[in-house]
Structure formats: C-alpha cells, structure tokens
C-alpha positions as CSV (number, residue, x, y, z in Angstrom):
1,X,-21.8,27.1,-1.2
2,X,-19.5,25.9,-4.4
3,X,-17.4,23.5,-4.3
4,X,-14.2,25.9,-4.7
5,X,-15.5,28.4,-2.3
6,X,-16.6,25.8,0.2
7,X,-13.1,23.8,-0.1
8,X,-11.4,27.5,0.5
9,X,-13.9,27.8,3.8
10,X,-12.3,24.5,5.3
11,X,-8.9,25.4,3.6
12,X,-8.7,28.6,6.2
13,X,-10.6,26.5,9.3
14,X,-7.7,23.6,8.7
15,X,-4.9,26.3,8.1
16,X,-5.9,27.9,11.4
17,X,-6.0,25.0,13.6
18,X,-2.6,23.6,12.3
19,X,-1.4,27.3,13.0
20,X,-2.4,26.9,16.3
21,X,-0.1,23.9,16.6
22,X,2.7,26.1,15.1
23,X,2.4,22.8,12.4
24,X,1.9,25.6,9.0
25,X,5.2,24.2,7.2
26,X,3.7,21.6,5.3
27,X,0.9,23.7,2.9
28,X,4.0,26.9,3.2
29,X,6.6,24.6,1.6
30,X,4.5,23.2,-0.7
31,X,3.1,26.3,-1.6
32,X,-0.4,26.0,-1.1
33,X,-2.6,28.8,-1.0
34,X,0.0,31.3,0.8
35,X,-2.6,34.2,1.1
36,X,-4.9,31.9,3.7
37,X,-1.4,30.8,5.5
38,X,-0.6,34.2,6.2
39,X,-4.1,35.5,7.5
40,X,-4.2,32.1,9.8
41,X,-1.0,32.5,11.2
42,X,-2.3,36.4,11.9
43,X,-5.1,35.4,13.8
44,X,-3.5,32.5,15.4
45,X,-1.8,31.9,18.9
46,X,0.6,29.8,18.9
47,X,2.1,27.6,22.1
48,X,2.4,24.2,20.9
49,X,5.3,22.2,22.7
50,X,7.2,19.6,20.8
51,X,9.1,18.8,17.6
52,X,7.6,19.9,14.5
53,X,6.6,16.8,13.7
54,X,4.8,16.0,16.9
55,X,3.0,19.7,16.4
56,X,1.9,18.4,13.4
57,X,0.8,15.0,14.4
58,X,-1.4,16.7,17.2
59,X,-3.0,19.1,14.6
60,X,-4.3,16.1,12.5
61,X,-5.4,14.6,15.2
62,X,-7.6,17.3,15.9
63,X,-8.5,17.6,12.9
64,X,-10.5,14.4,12.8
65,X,-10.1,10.6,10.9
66,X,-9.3,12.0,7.4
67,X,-6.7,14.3,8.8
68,X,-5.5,11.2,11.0
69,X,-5.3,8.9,7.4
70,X,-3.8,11.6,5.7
71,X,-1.1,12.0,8.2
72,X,-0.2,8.1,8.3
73,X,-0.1,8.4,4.2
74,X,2.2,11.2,4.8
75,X,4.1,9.5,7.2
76,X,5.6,7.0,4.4
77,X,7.1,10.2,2.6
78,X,10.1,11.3,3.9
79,X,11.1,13.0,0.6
80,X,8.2,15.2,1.0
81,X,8.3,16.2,4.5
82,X,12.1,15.0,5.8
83,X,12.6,11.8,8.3
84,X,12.3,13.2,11.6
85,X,8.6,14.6,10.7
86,X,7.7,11.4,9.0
87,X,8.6,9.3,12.0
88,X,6.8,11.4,14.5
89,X,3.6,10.9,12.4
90,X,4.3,7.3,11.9
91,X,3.6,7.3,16.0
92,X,0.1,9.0,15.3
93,X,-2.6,7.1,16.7
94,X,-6.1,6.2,14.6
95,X,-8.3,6.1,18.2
96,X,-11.0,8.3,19.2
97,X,-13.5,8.9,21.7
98,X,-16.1,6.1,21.0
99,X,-19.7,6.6,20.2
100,X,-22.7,5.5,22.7
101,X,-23.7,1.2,23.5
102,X,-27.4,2.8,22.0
103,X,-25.8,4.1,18.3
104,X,-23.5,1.0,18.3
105,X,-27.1,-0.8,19.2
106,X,-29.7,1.4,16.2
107,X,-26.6,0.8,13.8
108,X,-26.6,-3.5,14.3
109,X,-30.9,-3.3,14.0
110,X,-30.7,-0.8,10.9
111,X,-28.3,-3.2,8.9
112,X,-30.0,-6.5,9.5
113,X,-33.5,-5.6,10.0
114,X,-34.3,-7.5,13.3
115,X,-33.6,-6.7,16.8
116,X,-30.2,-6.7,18.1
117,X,-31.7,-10.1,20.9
118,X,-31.8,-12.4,17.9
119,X,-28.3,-11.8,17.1
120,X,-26.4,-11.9,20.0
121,X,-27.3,-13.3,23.5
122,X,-24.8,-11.0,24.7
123,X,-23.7,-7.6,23.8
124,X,-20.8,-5.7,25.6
125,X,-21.8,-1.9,25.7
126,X,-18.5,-1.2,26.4
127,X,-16.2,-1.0,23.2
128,X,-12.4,-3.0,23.7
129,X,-11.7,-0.5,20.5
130,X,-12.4,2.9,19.3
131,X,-10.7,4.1,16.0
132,X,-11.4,6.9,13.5
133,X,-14.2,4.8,11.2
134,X,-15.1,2.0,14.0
135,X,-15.6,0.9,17.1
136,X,-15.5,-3.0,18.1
137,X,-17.6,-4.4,20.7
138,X,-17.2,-8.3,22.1
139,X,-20.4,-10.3,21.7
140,X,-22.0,-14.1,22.1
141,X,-24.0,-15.2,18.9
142,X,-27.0,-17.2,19.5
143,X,-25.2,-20.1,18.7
144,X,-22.5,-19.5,21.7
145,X,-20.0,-18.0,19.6
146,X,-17.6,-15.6,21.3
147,X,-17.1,-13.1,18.5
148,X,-15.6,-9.0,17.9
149,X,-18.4,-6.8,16.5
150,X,-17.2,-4.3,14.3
151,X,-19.2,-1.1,13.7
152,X,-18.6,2.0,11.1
153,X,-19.0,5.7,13.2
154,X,-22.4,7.0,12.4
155,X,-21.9,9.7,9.7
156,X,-18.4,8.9,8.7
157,X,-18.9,8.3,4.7
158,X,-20.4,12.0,5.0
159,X,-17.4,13.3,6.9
160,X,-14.9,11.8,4.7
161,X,-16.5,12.4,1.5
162,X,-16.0,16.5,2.1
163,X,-12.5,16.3,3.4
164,X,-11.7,14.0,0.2
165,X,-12.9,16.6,-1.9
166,X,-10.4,19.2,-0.3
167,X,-7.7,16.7,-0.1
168,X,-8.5,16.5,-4.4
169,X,-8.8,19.9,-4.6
170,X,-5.1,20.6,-2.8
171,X,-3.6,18.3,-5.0
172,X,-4.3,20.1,-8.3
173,X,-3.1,23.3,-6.2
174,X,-0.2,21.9,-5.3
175,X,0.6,20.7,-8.9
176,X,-0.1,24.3,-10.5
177,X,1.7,25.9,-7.6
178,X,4.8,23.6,-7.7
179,X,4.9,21.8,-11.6
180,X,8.5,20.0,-10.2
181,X,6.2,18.2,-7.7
182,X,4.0,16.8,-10.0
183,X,6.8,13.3,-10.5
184,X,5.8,13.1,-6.9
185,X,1.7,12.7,-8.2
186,X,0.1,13.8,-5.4
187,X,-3.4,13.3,-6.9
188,X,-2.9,9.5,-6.9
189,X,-1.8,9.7,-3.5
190,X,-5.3,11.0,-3.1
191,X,-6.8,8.8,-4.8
192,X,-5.1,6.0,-3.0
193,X,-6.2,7.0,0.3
194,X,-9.8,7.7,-1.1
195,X,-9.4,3.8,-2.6
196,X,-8.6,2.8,0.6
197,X,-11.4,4.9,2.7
198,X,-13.6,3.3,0.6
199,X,-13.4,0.2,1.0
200,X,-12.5,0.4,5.0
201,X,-16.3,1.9,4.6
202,X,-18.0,-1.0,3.2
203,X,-17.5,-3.6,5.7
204,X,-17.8,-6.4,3.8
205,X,-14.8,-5.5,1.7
206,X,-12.6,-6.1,5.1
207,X,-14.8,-9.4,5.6
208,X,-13.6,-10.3,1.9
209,X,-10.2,-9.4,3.1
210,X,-10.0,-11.4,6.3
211,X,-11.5,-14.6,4.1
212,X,-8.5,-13.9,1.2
213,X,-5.8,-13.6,4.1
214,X,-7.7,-16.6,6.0
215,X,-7.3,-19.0,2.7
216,X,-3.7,-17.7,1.9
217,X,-2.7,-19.3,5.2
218,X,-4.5,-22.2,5.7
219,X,-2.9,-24.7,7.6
220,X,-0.1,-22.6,8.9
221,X,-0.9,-22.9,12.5
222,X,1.5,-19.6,13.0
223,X,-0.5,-16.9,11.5
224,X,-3.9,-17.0,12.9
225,X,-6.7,-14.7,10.9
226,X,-10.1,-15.4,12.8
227,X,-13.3,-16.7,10.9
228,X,-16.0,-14.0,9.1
229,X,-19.7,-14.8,10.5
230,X,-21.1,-13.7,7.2
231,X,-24.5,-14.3,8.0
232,X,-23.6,-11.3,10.8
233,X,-21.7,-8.7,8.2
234,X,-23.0,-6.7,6.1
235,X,-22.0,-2.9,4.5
236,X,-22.0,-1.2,8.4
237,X,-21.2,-4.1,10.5
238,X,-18.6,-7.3,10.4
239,X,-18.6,-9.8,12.7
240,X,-15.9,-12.5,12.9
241,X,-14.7,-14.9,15.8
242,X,-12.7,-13.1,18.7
243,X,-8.7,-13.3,19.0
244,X,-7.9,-14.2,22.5
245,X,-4.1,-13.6,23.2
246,X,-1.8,-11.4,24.3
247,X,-0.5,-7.7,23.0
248,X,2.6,-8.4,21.1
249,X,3.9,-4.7,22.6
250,X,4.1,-6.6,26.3
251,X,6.9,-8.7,26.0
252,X,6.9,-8.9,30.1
253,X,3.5,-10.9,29.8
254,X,4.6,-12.8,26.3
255,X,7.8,-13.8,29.0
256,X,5.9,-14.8,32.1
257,X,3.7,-17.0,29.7
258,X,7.1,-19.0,28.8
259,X,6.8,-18.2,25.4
260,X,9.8,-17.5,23.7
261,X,10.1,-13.9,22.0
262,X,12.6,-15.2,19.2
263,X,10.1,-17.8,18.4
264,X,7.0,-14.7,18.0
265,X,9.5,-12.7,15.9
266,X,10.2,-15.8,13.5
267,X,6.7,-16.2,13.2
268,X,5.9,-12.7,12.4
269,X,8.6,-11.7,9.7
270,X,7.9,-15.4,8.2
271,X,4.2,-14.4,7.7
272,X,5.2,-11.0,6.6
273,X,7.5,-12.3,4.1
274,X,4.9,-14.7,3.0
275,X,2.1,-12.2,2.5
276,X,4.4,-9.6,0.7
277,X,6.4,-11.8,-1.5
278,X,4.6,-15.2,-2.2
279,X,1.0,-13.6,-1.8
280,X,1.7,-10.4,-3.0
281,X,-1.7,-9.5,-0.7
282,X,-0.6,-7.9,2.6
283,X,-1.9,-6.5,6.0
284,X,-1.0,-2.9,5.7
285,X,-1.9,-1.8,9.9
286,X,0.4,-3.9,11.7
287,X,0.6,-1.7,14.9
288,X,0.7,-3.4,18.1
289,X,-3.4,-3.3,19.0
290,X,-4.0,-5.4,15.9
291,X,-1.5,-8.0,16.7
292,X,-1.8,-10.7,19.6
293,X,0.3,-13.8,20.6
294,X,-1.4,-17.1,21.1
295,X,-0.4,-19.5,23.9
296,X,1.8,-21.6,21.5
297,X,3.7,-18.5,20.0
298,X,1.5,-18.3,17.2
299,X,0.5,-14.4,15.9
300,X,-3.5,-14.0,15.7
301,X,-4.2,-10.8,13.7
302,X,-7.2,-8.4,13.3
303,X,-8.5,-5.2,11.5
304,X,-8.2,-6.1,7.9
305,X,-9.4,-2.9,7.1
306,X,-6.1,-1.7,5.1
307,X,-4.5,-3.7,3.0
308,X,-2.2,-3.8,0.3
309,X,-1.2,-5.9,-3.2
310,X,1.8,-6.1,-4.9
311,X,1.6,-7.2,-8.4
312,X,4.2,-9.9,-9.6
313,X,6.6,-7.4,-12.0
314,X,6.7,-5.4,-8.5
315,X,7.6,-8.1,-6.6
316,X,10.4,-9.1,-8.7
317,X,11.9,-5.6,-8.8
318,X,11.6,-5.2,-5.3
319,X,13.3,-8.4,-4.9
320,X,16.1,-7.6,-7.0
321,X,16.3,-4.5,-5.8
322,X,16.8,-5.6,-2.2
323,X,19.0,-8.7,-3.1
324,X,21.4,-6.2,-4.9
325,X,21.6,-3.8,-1.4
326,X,21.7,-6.7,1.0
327,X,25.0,-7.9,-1.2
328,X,26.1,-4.9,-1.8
329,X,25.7,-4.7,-5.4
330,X,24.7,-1.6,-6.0
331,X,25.4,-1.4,-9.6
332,X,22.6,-3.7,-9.8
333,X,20.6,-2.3,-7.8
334,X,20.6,0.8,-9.6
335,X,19.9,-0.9,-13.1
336,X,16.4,-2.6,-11.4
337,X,14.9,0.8,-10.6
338,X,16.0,1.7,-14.6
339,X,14.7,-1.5,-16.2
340,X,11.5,-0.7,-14.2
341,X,11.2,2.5,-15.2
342,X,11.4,4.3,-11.9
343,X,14.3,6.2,-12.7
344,X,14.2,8.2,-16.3
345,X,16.1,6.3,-18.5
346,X,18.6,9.7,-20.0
347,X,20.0,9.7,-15.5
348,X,22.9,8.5,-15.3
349,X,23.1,4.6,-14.2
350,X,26.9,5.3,-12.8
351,X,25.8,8.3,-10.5
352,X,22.3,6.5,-9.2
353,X,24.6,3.5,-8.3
354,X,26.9,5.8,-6.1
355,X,24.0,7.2,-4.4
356,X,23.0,3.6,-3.3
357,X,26.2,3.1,-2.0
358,X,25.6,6.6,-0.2
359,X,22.1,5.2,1.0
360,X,22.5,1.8,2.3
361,X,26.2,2.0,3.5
362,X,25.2,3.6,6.8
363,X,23.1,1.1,7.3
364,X,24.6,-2.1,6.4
365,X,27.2,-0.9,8.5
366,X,25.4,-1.3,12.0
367,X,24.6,-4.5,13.9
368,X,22.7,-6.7,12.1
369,X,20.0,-6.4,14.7
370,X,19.6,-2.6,13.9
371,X,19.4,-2.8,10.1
372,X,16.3,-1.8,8.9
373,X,15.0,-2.5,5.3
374,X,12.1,0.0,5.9
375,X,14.3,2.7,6.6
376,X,16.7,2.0,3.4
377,X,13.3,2.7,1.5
378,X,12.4,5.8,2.7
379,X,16.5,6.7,2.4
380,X,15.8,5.6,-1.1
381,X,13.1,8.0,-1.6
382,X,14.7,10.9,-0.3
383,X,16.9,11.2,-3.2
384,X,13.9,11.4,-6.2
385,X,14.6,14.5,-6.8
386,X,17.8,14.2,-8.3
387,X,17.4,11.9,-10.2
388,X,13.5,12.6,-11.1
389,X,12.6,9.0,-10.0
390,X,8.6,8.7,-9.8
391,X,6.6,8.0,-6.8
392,X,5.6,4.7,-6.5
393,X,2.4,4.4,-4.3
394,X,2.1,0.5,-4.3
395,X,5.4,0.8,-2.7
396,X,4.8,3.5,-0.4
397,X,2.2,1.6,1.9
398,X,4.6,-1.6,2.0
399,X,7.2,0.7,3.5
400,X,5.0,2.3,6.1
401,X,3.9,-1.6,7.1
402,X,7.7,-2.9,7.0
403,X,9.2,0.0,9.6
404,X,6.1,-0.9,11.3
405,X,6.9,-4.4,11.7
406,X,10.0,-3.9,12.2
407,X,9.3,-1.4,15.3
408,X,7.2,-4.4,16.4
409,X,9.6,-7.1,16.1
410,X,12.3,-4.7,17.7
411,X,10.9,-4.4,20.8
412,X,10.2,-7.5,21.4
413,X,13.3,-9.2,20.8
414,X,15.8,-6.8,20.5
415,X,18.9,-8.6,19.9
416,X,17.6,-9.8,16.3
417,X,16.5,-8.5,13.3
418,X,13.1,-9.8,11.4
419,X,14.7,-9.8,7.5
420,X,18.0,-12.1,9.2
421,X,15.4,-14.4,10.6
422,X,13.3,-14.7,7.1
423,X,16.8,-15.2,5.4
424,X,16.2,-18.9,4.3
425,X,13.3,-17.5,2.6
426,X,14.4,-15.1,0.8
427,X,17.0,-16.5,-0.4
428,X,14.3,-19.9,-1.7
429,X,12.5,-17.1,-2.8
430,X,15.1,-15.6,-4.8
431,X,15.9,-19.0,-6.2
432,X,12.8,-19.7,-7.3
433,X,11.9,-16.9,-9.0
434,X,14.7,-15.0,-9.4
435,X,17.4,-18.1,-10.6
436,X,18.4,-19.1,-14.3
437,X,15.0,-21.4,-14.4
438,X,12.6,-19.1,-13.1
439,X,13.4,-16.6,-16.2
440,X,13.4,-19.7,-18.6
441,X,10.1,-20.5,-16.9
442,X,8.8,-17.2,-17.4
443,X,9.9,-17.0,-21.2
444,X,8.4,-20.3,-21.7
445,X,5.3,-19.1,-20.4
446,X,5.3,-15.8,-22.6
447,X,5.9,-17.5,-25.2
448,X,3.2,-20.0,-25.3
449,X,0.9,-17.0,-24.2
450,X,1.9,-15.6,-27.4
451,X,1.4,-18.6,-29.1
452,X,-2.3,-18.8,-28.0
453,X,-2.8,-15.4,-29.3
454,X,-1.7,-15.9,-32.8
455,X,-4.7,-17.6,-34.1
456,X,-6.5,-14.1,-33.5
457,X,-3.4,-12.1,-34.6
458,X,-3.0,-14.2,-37.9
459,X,-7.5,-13.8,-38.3
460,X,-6.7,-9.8,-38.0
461,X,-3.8,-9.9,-40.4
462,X,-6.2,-11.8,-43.0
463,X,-8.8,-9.6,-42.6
464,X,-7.0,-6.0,-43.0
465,X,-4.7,-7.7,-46.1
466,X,-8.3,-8.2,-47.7
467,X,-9.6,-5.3,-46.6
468,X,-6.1,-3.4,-48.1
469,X,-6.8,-5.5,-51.3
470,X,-10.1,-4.3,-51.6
471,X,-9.5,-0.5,-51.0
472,X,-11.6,-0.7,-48.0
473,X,-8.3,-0.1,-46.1
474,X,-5.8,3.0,-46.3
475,X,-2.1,3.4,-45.1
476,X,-0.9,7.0,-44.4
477,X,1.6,7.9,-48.0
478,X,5.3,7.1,-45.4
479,X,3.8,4.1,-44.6
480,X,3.0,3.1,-48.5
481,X,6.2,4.1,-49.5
482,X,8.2,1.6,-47.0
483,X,6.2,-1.1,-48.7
484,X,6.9,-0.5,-52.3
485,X,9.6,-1.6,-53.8
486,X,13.0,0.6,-55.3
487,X,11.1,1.2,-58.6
488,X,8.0,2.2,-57.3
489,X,5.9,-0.5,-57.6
490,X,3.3,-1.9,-54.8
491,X,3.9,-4.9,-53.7
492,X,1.2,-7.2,-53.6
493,X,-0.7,-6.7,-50.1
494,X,-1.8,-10.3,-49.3
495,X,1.3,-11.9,-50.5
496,X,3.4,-9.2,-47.9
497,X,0.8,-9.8,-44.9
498,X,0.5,-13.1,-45.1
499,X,4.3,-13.8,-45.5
500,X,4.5,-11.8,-42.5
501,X,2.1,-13.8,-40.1
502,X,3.9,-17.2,-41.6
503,X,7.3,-16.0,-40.5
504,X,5.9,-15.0,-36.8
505,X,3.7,-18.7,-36.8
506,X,7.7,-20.1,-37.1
507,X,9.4,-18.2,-35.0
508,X,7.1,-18.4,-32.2
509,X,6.4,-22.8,-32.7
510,X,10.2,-23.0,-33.4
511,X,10.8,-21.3,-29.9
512,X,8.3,-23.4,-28.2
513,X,9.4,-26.5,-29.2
C-alpha cells in the first residue's frame, strides 16, 4: 500500500476510534481531512462519559504510545486546543500492560550476547514499571549491585516509525488546509516529538543523559541521579543503580518519616531552577513515579528518557521575560519577546504590553502559594494569534515540565509556592547574568571573538581585492557604481579594501583595549 493511501487507511481507523470517544474536535477544527470525519462519526457509536478533554485523553490512550506522546505534546498547547483540554491531557498516563518476564529475558540475551545468569544473579520477573516504550525490572549484578533494568517494548521502533509518518503527513494537511496555522509549525512539532522518540529508543542516549545530569550535580547531596552500569547498557537495555525512597505524591509517608515537606519542595524547585537556568539541560518527565524522596529530604530521580536544553540567548529571554512579569513590568516584558523575535516586529509594542497586563494580572493577584509560572506560559500562548507570535518548541516542553513541577510541589506542601522558594536564586541569577557586568562581560567577550576572527576576515579581504584587481572578480553594475567616485572614475580596489579591513583592525583593538 502507498504511503498516502496507507496513511489515509490509519487516518479513518484513528478517526473512528476517537469518534467513538465522542473526542473528533481536534482533526474537525483543524480541518483535517473533513470527508473521513464525517463517514467515522456515521459509522460510530458514541457514549463516552466525561469532559472533552478526558474523551480525548482516553482515545489516545487507546490508541497506543505514539498517540499517548502526541497527546502529552499536545497537552503543552493551550492555544491550539483551549486550557481545560490541555489540562485533562496533561493527567494522561504513559503506562501500559507490560510484556512477559520471557521477552524482558530474549531481549537482555539478544543485546549482550551471553545468557541473562552472567549478568544478574537475580532477576525480578515482575516489572515495578510498565510505560509506553519500556518496562523496568529490579535486578542484582554479579558483583551484588542492586540495580533497575530498563527494557525497550519488543517491536516499538516499528510501531512508532508508521504512526510518525502519519503524524508527518497530518502536518502538511493541516498547513494546506489552514495556511494561518502554519506560525504555529506544526511540522516541527513533529519533528520534535520524532527527535525525542528517537532518542528514548536508543537506550544509551538516556544512559548519556543520566551521566550529563549525574556530572551537572556532583556534589549536591540534594538531587540524587543514580549511576549508569555501562558495561550493562547498550541500544535495547540500560541498567543503572536502583533509587530507594519514597513517592514524592505520598506526603502521608514523606510525614511519618519526619521529613519535612518544605525542606523536599526547596530541594526540588532549587534543582529545577538549577537545571533550567544554570544548566540549561533539564529533566523534561517530572511526574510523580519518577520522583522519590531520600531519608535525608534529598530528591533521587529516574527515567531520563525525555529531556530538554535551553540554549543561552533563550535563557536570557526567558529570564527577562519572567523578571519583567514577576515585577510587573510589562512594558518590558513585552519588548523581550520583540527583541527575540517572537513577536513580528510591525505589532504594536504598546498593545502586546496591555495584553501582559491582561495575562499575568489574574494571576499575580492570588496568594502567592497559588501563583503558577507554568500557567502564565500557556496564558501567554493563548494570545499568538493576535499578535502572530511564533511557536516556540524549546519553550513548549519547559512549560509542560514547570506546571508539572509545580503540581508536584503543590501537593506536597501546599501552603508554598516552588518559584518564592528559588527566589534567592533567581534573583543571583538575574544579577549575574542579567546586571550592568554581565552585558559588559558578554560584549567583552564578543568582541574579542571578533577579534580572533579578523586575521581570517582581513586574509579573505586580501584575497578578493587581488582577485578584483586581476579581473578574476566581478561586482554586479549597483554595486560598481557605489564605489566610483562623482566623476566616474574607479577607485583603486586594493587601496578601498584594504583601508577597509585597517579601519575594522582599529576599531575592534581600540574596543578591546
């Protein structure tokens, strides 16, 4: 079967089962194949209890692990699919049914060529986990190691593969059925989550992960990221050393240990701060199974499967930009989302500014313990189409993760809030790279970066003046007429060039002296 006509076939099987679910809106507002809606909701019964978003949440569920990622990506979109909607997917769950102790078993052999006995001296049949790519099992290494075994779902890179290609295929639909919805790129959001399948897929991309994240926080006896047993990962299997603690969703337990929840919370948005802002590197799947508190308060964390980075410009912006709401300077934080060219630069600065005001106002206004800095975001995002601002997918993900954390944090101690507790940070963090020194710093720095280059600049502007002089080089005629002189005459080449170069050499030495 063709690619088209095999990506309609699973475009009508996925259309009927979210008809069943009553949960059609999504590919009917976005306008996606409308002929296959209507025959599926023909030949569909529908009884699904529940809010629409719930009805939709089930439906992907069903629908298998892509359908369950694609429903988490879509769960950070809010301007696509409204708040309610988004929140009830943000509750959908990534576990399945798990796959036999004997697959689990074949799988272990297959990767590492030698029975499963010289390995492990034990092997728990039973999983502790079960999620849409793996399954984790607890095990003893020959040495006496406790360790978590984790193993990809036979057939999964197979499975994903052909729903990635309909995913791909929607997208270019949706962007020839709906051209206004192309600011909102729904091919990279594709492409993001087929980035991120990909690597969840090779193993020992999450063991790189876990090592990164491990060396990030070394000697920060708060965050705990267990050990990878390299000689025991490979592409299909990753073992590291097991996490013994507590669920940070039973606060009842954390309590009856006599550890203090304020203490957990402080240690949680301090090492979510830390990996967003200073690392820029940051553990995207913070729901409760993949979080644990240690006897002493610390936070052990596992599955580094998803991830996500956060380049240095970003982080600045997004500093700036949430500095400027958390003082209620929304002037300013309007002009960060211009200077980084999120919003088109011919919108109007004034009118963007008042619908900050109109964003974060209702928010500000509650109880410090109830503000929510994920929730400003996706406020934030609601409002693109006004003003045409572009999707930005590196931010998108790091939304998701902060409502997530701060659901977390929320229920453990209620009476706080996990940005109020990082305050001292932020604000050091603001200083540092946000102050009067860290811009001079960061000029500096340019500048000698430009210096280094000039050498090479000043070789290429030698070699095309000869070249010019020798006829081996042409200008286009505008070009030749801006360098001759009122009475027509060229000027000499080198002599222009090379003057050129000098005055730059100054400029730039002068500066960094």
């Amino acid at each position: 079967m063709s690619g088209s006509l095999g990506n309609l076939s699973r475009l009508f099987s996925i259309a009927r089962l979210l008809a069943r679910h009553d949960a059609l809106f999504p590919l009917e507002d976005l306008g996606v194949a409308p002929a296959i809606c209507r025959v599926a909701k023909m030949l569909s019964k529908r009884s699904a209890p529940g809010r629409p978003g719930e009805r939709l949440a089930a439906a992907l569920s069903e629908a298998g692990p892509s359908f369950i990622k694609l429903g988490q990506a879509l769960s950070t979109r809010p301007d696509l699919l409204g708040e309610e909607i988004t929140e009830d997917l943000a509750l959908l769950q990534d576990d399945l049914p798990p796959f036999s102790a004997a697959e689990a078993r074949q799988a272990i052999e297959q990767e590492f060529q030698v029975p499963l006995e010289e390995l492990f001296t034990r092997f728990d049949e039973t999983p502790v986990a079960a999620a849409s790519i793996a399954q984790v099992h607890f095990a003893e290494t020959t040495e006496g190691e406790q360790v978590a075994v984790k193993i990809l779902r036979p057939g999964i890179e197979t499975r994903f593969r052909r729903d990635l290609d309909l995913f791909r295929w929607c997208a270019k639909i949706v962007e020839r059925a709906r051209p206004d919805l192309k600011r909102l790129k729904p091919r990279e959001i594709v492409e993001t989550i087929a980035q991120s399948v990909e690597l969840e897929m090779d193993l020992r991309f999450e063991a790189a992960a876990a090592a990164e994240m491990a060396d990030n926080f070394e000697g920060d006896a708060t965050f705990i990221v267990p050990a990878v047993d390299w000689a025991r990962t490979g592409a299909r299997v990753l073992t590291t050393g097991r996490i013994d603690g507590l669920s940070i969703n039973d606060r009842d337990a954390i309590i009856a240990a006599g550890i203090e929840p304020r203490t957990v919370v402080e240690n949680a948005a301090r090492a979510f701060f830390n990996q967003v802002f200073r690392d820029g590197f940051f553990h995207a799947d913070l729901h409760p199974g993949n979080l644990f508190v240690m006897e002493d308060g610390a936070i052990g964390a596992v599955d580094f499967g998803i991830m996500g980075r956060v380049d240095q410009r970003t982080r600045r912006t997004l500093g700036e930009m949430l500095l400027g709401f958390l003082t209620r300077d929304y002037r300013r934080a309007a002009e960060v989302h211009f200077e980084a060219g999120w919003v088109p630069r011919d919108k109007s600065v004034d009118a963007f500014t008042q619908a900050c005001r109109s964003i974060a106002e209702p928010i500000l206004d509650k109880p410090q313990h109830e503000i929510s800095v994920g929730r400003l975001l996706g406020q934030l995002f609601q409002v693109t189409e006004t003003f045409a601002m572009e999707a930005q997918p590196q931010l998108l993900l790091l939304q998701k993760t902060m409502l997530t954390a701060e659901g977390v944090s929320r229920r453990l101690y209620p009476d706080t809030n996990m940005w109020i507790l990082a305050r001292p940070l932020i604000e050091d963090w603001m200083l540092a790279n946000l102050g009067p020194e860290a811009k001079i710093a960061e000029t500096m720095q340019g500048l000698a970066q430009a210096a280094e280059r000039l050498p090479r600049v000043m070789e290429d502007l030698e070699i095309g003046a000869r070249r010019l002089a020798e006829g081996r080089l042409t200008l286009d005629p505008e070009t030749v007429r801006l360098l001759r002189d009122g009475d027509g005459k060229s000027r000499t080449p080198v002599v222009l060039w090379i003057g050129v170069a000098l005055l730059a050499a100054i400029f730039l030495f002068a500066l960094v002296d």
